[in-house]
C-alpha positions in Angstrom: 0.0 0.0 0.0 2.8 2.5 0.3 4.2 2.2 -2.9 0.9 1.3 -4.9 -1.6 3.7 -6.6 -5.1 2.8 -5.2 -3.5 1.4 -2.0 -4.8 3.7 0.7 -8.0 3.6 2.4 -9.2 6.7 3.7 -12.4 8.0 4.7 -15.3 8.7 3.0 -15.4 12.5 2.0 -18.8 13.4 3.3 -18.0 12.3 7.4 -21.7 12.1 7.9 -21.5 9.0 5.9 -17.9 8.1 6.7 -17.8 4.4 8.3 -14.4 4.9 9.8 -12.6 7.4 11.5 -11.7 10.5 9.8 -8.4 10.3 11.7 -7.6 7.5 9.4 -6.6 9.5 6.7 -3.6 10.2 3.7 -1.1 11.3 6.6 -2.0 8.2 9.0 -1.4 6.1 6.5 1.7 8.0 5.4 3.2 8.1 9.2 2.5 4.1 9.2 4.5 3.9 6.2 7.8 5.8 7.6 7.3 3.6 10.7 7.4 0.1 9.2 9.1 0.9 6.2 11.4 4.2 6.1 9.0 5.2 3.0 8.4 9.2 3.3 7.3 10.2 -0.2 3.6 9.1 -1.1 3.5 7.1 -4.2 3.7 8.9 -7.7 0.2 8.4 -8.8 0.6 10.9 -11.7 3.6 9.0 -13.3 1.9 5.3 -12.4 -0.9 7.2 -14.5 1.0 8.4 -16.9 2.5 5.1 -17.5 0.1 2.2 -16.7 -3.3 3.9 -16.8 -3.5 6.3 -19.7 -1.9 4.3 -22.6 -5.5 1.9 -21.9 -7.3 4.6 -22.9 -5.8 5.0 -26.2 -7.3 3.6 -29.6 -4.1 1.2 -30.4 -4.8 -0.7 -27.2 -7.2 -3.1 -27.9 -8.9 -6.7 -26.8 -9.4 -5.6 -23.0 -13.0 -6.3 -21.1 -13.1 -4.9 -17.8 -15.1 -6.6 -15.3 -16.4 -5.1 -12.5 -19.2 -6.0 -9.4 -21.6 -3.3 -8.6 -20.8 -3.6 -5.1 -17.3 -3.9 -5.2 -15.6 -0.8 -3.3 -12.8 -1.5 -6.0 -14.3 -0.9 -9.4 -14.3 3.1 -8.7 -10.3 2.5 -9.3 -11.3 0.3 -12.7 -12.2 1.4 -16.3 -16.1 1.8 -16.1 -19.6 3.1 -17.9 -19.9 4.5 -14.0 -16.8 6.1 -13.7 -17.1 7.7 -17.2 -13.4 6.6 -17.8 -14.5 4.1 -20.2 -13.3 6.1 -23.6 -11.3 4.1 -25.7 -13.8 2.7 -28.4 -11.6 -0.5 -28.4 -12.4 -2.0 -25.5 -15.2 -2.5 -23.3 -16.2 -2.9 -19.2 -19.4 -4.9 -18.0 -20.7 -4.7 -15.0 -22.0 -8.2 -12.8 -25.0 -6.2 -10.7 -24.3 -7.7 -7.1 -20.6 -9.1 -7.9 -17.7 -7.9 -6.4 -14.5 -9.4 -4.9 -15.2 -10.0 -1.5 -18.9 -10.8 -1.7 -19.4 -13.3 -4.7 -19.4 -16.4 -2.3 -21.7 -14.9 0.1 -24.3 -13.6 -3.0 -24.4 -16.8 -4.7 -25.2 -18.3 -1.3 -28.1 -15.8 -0.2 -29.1 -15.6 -3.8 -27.7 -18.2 -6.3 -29.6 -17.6 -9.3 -29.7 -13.7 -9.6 -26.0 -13.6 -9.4 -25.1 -16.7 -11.2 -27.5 -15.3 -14.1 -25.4 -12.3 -14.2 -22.2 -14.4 -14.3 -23.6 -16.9 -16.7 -24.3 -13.4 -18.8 -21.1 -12.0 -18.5 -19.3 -15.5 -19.6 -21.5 -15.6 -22.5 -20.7 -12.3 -23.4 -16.8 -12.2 -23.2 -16.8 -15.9 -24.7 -18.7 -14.1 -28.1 -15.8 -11.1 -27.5 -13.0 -13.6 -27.4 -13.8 -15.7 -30.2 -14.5 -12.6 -32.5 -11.2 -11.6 -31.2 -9.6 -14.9 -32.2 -11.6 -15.4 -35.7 
């Protein structure tokens, strides 16, 4: 987390309906860095930007589907409709409504066939991108 874009969890900006302390924030999470590492300097998000994000966004990259869960605190950091990022015309992001990362197991549990639907939809979707990729 101290060297990675994305890494750093802080509070929600509207405190009202912040779930975790607001003393949790970029310079907590800096201090805990020098501490157990000796890193002082926050990561270079513009240049990890520059280098690994942008280029994904440019025409000449092609055959990328980003997936993402609607529930999944992570997809905000994706390539999404939501997040209005989703601007190269050569590639595409879906979205599985109830999925994300740390929930899937739970959701297909509580509610096995709206998720598995929405996976079953995805699969069939990406296994139609694929093979027009490969033909």
């Amino acid at each position: 987390m101290c060297t990675q874009f994305g890494g750093f969890i802080v509070p929600y900006r509207d405190p009202a309906e912040a779930v975790q302390s607001s003393l949790l924030d970029l310079n907590y999470a800096m201090n805990r860095c020098k501490k157990l590492f000796g890193i002082t300097k926050p990561p270079l998000t513009e240049e990890t930007n520059r280098k690994f994000y942008e280029p994904l966004l440019r025409p000449e990259t092609t055959h990328i589907v980003y997936v993402n869960g609607s529930l999944d605190p992570y997809s905000t950091l994706s390539i999404d409709e939501e997040n209005r990022n989703n601007l190269n015309p050569n590639t595409e992001s879906d979205t599985i409504a109830g999925g994300s990362h740390c929930l899937d197991f739970q959701a297909f549990l509580e509610n096995p066939n709206a998720l598995q639907s929405e996976v079953v939809r995805f699969q069939a979707h990406f296994y139609s991108v694929a093979k027009a990729w490969l033909d």
